[in-house]
C-alpha positions in Angstrom: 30.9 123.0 131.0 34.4 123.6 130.5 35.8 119.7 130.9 33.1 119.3 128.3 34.2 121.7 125.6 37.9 120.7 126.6 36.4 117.0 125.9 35.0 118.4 122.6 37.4 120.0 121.8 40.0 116.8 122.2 37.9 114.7 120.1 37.2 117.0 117.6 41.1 117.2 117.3 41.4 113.3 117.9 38.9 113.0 114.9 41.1 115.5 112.8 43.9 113.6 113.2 42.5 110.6 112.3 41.1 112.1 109.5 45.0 112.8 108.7 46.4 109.6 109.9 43.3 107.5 107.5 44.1 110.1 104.2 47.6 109.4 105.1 47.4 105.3 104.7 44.7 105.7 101.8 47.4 107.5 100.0 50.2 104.6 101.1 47.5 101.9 99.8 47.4 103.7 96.7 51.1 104.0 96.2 51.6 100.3 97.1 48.8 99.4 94.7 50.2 101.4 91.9 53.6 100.2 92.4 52.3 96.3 92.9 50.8 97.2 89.9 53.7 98.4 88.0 55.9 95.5 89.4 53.9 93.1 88.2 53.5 94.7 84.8 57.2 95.2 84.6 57.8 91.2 85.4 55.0 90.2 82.9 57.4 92.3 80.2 61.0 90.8 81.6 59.2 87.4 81.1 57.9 87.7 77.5 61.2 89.4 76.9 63.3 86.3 78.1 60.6 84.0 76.4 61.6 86.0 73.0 65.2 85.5 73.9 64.6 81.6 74.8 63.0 81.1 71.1 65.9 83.4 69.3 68.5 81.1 71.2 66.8 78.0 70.3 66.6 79.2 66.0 70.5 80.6 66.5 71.1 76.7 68.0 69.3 75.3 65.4 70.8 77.0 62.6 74.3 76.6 64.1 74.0 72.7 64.5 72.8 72.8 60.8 75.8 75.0 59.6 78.3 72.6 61.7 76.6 69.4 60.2 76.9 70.9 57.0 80.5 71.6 57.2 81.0 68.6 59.1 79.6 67.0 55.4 81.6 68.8 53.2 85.0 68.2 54.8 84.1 64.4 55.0 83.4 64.7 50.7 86.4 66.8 50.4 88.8 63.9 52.3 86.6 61.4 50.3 87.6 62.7 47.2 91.2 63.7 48.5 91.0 60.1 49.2 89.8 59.0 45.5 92.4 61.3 44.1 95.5 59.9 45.6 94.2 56.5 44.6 94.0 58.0 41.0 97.4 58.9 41.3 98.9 55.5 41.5 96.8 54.2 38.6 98.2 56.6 36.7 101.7 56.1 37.6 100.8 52.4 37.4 99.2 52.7 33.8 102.6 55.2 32.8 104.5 51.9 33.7 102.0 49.7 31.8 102.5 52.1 28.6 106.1 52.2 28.9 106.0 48.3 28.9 103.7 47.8 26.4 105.5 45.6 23.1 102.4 46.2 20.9 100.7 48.9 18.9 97.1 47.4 20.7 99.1 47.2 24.3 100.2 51.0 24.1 96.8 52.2 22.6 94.7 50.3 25.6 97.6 51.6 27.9 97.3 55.3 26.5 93.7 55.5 26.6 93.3 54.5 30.0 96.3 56.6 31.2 94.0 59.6 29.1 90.9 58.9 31.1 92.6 58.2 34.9 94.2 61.8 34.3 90.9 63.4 33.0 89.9 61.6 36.2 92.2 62.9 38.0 91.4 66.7 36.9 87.8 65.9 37.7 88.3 64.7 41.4 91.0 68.1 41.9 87.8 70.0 40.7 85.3 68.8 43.4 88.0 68.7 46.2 88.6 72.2 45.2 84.8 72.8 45.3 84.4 71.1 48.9 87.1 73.0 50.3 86.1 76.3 49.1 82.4 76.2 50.3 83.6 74.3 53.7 85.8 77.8 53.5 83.0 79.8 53.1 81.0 78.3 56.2 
């Protein structure tokens, strides 16, 4: 009788501790679970996060390409009209000559009122460089 209260006795004990040893891996299950859990959570968050951060870098792209183009614009208008300008210039030193050598009163009136409008030109075209170069500036 003794071997077999010894034998109950070792697998009542045996059954304790695999009472202990199955709470034990419940409780590992669980915290593996839990933390798949809060992994995969965590990874769906850094995802939408870097999706966000995908679309804000694609507007910030989109609106730099438009600010260069822009600029890009304006300094072309602002040579242009540099351009225009200098041209200006020599008609109006050309139509100072053509007043200076004019031998009639009809000669020097047609030469003075086209030297009157190349130089109102000319103020016009220093104007709108001016302009293009200040909001280039101001890009």
């Amino acid at each position: 009788m003794t071997s077999l209260a010894k034998l109950a006795q070792k697998l009542k004990q045996e059954k304790l501790d695999a009472s202990k040893q199955r709470r034990l891996q419940e409780k590992m299950l669980k915290e593996a679970v839990s933390l798949a859990r809060r992994s995969s959570s965590g990874l769906s968050s850094v995802e939408r996060r870097l999706e966000d951060s995908k679309g804000k870098l694609g507007e910030i792209n989109a609106e730099f390409s438009h600010v260069q183009a822009r600029k890009e614009s304006l300094e072309r208008l602002a040579s242009a009209a540099q351009e225009r300008l200098t041209q200006e210039i020599a008609a109006k030193d050309q139509a100072e000559i053509d007043l200076q050598n004019a031998e009639t009163d009809g000669a020097k009136q047609i030469a003075a009122e086209r030297l009157a409008q190349i130089i109102q030109k000319i103020q016009e075209l220093e104007e709108e460089s001016k302009q293009r170069q200040e909001a280039a500036e101001k890009l």
